[in-house]
N, C-alpha and C positions, 0 to 999 in steps of 0.2 A: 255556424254563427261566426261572423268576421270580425277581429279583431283588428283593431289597428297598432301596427309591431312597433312605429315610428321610435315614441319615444316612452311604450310599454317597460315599464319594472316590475307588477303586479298587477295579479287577474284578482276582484272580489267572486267568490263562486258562492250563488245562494240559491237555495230553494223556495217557493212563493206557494201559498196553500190560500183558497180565497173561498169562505161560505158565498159564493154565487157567482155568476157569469162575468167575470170581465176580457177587457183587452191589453194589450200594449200600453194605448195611450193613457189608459188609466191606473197604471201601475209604474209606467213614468212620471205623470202628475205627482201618485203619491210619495215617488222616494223625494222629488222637489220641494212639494209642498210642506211633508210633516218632516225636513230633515232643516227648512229654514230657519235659521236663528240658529240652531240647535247647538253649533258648535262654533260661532262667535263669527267675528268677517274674515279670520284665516283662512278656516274651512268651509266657506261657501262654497257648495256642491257646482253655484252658475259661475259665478266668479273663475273655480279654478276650471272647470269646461274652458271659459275661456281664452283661460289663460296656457292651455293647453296641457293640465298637469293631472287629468282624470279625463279619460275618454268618453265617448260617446256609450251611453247606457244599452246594453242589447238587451233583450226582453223576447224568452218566448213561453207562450203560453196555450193552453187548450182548455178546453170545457169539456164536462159530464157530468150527465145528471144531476144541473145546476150545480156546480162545483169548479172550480177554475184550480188549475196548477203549472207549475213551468219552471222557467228556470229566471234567473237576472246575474249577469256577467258584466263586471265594472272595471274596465283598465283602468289603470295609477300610475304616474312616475314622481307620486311623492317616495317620502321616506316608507321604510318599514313600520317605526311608528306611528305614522300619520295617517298611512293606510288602514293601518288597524282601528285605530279610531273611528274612521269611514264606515268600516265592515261593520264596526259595534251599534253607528248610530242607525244603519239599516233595519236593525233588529232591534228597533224600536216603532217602527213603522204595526200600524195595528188597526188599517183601515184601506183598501183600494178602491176608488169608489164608492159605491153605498155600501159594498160587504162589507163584513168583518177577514181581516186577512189576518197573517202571518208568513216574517219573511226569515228565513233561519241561515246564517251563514256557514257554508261546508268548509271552502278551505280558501284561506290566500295565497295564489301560486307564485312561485319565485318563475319569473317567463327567463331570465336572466342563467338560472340554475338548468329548464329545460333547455334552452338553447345548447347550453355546456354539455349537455347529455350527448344531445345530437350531435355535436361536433366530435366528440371523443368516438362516439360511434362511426361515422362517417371517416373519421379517420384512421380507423381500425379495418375498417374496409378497403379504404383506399390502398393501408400500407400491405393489407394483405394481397391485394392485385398487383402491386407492383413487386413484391419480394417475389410472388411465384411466377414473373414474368425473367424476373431475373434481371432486374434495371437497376437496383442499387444493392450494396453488401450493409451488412449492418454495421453497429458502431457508427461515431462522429466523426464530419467530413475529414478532421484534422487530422485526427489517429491513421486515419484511409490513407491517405497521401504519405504521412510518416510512413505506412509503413511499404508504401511503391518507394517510396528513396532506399528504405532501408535494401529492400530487392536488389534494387538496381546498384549497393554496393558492396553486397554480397559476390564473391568471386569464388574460382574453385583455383585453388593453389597447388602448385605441383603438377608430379603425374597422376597421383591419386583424386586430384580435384576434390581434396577436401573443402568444405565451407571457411570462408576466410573472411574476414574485413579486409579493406583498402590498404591499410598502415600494413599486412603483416611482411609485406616485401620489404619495407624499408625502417621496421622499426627496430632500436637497439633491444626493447622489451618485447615477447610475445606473451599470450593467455591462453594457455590449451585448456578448452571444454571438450563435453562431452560429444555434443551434437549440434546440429545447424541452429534447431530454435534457440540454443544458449548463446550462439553468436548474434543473431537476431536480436537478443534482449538487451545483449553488451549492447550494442551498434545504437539501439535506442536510446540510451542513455549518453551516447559518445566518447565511448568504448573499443575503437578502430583494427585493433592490435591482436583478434581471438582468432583462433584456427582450431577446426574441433576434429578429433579421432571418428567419431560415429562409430566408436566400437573399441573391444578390449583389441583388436588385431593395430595395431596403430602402424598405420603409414610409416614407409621407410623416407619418406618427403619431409614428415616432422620429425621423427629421427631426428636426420641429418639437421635441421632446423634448429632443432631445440642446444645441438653443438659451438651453432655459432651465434644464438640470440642468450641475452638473461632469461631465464623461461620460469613461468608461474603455469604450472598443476590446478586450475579452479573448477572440480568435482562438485556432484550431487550429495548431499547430505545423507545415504540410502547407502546399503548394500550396492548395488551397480556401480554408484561414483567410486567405492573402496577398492572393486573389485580394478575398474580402469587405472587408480591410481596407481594400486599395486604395480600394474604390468605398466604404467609410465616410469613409476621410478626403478625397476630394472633394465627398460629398454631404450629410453631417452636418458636426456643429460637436464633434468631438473635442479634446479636450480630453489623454487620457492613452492610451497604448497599451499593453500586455500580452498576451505572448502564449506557450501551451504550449509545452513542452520538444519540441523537435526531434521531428518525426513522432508525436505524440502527438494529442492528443484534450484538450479542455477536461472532455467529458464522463467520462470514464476518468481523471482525477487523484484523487488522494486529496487530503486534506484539507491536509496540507503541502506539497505540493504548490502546489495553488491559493493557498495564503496566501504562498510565497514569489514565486510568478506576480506576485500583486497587488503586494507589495510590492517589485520590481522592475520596476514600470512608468514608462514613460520618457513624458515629454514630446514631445508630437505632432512640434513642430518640432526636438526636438532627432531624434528615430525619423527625420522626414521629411531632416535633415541628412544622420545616419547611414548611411541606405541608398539617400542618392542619387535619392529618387521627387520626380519633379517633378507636385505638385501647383500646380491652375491656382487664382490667389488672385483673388477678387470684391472689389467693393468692399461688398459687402452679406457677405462674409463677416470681413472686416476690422470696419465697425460694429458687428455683434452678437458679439465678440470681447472687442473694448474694451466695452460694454456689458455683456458677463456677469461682467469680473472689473475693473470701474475701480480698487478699494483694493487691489488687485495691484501695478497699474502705479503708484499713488501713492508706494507702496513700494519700489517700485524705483526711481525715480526720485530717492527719498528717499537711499538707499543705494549711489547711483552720485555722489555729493557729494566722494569721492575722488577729489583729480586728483592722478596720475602727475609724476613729477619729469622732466628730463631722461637722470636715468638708464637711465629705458626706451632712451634713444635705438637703443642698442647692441642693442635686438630687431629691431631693424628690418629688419636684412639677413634674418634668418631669419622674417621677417614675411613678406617681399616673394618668399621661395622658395617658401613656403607655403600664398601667399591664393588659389593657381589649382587646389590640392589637399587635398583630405582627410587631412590628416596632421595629425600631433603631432609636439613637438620637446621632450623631454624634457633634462633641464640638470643637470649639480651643483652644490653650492657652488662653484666656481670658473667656472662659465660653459659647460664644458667639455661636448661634446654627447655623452650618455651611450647614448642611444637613441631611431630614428625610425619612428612605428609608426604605421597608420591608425586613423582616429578610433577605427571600431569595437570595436579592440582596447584602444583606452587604461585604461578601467577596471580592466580584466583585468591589462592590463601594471604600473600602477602599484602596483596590489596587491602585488606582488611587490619592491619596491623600496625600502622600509623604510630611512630614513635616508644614501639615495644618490639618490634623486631631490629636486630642494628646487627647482625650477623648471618649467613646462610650458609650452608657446607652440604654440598648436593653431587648426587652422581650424575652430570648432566652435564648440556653445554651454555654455557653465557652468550644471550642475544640480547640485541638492543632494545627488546621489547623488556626485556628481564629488568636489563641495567635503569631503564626508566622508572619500572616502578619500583623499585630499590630504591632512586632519588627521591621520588615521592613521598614515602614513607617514612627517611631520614637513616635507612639502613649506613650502616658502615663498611661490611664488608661483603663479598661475594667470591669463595673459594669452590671453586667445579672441577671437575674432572675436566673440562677442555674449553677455553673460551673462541668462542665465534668471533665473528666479523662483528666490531662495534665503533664505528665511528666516530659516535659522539660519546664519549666516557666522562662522567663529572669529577670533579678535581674530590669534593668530599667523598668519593667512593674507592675503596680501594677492590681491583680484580686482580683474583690469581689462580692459576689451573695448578691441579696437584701434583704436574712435571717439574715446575718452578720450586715447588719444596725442596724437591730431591736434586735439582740442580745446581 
């Protein structure tokens, strides 16, 4: 049975039951005839024919044994509701020709819904003949491309021809990862500057590299990355440490990710404090230390011009409980010991302490990450066993390392 698909929205599908012999034409008369008036000049069955908004009536039918039965198929490109209405006045019909009939509606088809069917099919087919032809790679054209540049400026650096970005020749900073895909993920993001190990055996090319650039350590969050850091920070000249969120991947971060990575990287020796790794110190690794950053130490030197009054005296008991352990000794305005937490945790803790912590006395070193959230919180002072490289120091904060007492 032909339909016409032109401007098809919905199929009427009905069934036609007739006590005696009829045709076509007389089961077309009857939807025309007993359906006129019926539902006002809207839906005039000839009307909308004409006007092209219900198709042509298909009609089939057969006889037995004086008994007539078949089918009747009505396209529509009215509404849904309008349709249905259509379908309902059908099955009011209760005469075709001289019989007695009945005409009973099965289903209104969405032609609209079938099409979609087929297409999604069709194109499942399609994509499957072309994937196992081997014509396109998956993923979106953009991502494709991104990642042929990324390719193309990927380099092998050295004699070991480790994976590198473009920058790592010429930048004053490097980023040592793990493996190539971590440099690939940096590159993605526009991240220039990574040269990765591909192994705990680390190139004698980064070595030497990592002596004459500022070098950032940015590790897997796993046993592996801990194990590679290890053996960088006894065999290169790190400088900063960074590393993925807990059982993660360098290479699997996203782009915030990695940015808040980097920007929470800690200082070698405050990391090496922290977690307690006893790295072996050379005297060739002390020289070329002080020789990669001299106007560092100028500066600090500069800035340690502060001597401590007497008043410190009174830290000293809680100095002397403390210099054999990794702890903090948090204080308030009155002296008063508020809370005692290991190094590790101090950042974290003091965050939380917003105008009740105004003191810290820690066996540990002062970094600028420290000293900020110190400002934040309205702390007063900060007395450690050794203070770091801090730049930006606030004038409300006093720093002093526990040499300066005894000095």
């Amino acid at each position: 049975m032909d339909i016409d698909p032109s401007t098809t929205k919905y199929v009427i599908r009905t069934k036609l039951k007739a006590n005696g012999v009829v045709e076509k034409p007389d089961v077309v008369g009857a939807i025309f005839g007993q359906t006129e008036g019926l539902l006002g000049d809207e839906l005039d069955l000839r009307d909308l024919q004409k006007s092209g908004r219900m198709g042509r009536i298909e009609v089939q039918v057969s006889s037995s044994k004086g008994k007539s039965s078949g089918t009747v198929l009505i396209p529509s490109s009215l509404d849904l509701v309008e349709t249905s209405i259509m379908a309902a006045a059908l099955e009011t019909i209760d005469r075709v020709g001289p019989c007695k009939a009945e005409i009973k509606v099965e289903e209104i088809e969405d032609v609209r819904e079938a099409k979609r069917n087929k297409i999604v099919e069709r194109a499942k087919q399609l994509l499957s003949e072309v994937m196992e032809t081997g014509k396109v790679t998956s993923g979106n054209l953009t991502e494709s491309v991104r990642q042929e540049v990324q390719m193309e400026e990927i380099s092998g650096y050295g004699d070991s021809k480790s994976p590198a970005g473009p920058n790592v020749k010429d930048s004053d900073a490097i980023i040592i990862v793990e493996g190539r895909s971590d440099v690939l993920n940096l590159l993605k993001y526009g991240i220039k500057n990574a040269v990765a190990v591909e192994g705990t055996d680390i190139p004698d090319t980064i070595k030497e590299l990592s002596k004459e650039r500022v070098t950032t350590a940015f590790v897997d969050g796993d046993r592996g990355g801990s194990l590679i850091l290890r053996e960088l920070l006894e065999t290169a000249d790190v400088d900063y440490v960074s590393t993925a969120p807990e059982n993660c991947e360098v290479e699997e971060l996203t782009q915030k990710q990695i940015m808040k990575a980097l920007r929470a990287k800690i200082p070698k020796d405050q990391y090496v404090e922290m977690y307690e790794i006893d790295i072996p110190e050379t005297e060739e690794t002390v020289s070329k230390t002080k020789k990669k950053r001299p106007k560092k130490e100028k500066k600090q030197k500069k800035r340690e011009t502060k001597k401590p009054t007497s008043r410190f005296d009174k830290y000293n008991e809680i100095i002397n409980d403390i210099k054999n352990e990794k702890k903090a000794v948090i204080l308030d305005d009155d002296d008063n010991i508020i809370e005692e937490v290991p190094i590790r945790d101090l950042a974290d803790e003091l965050g939380s302490m917003k105008g009740k912590a105004k003191k810290v006395i820690f066996n540990g070193i002062v970094t600028q990450r420290l000293v900020d959230i110190a400002k934040e919180i309205e702390a007063e002072l900060l007395l450690a066993r050794k203070v770091g490289n801090v730049p930006k120091l606030p004038t409300s904060l006093e720093v002093i390392s526990w040499d300066e007492l005894n000095s």
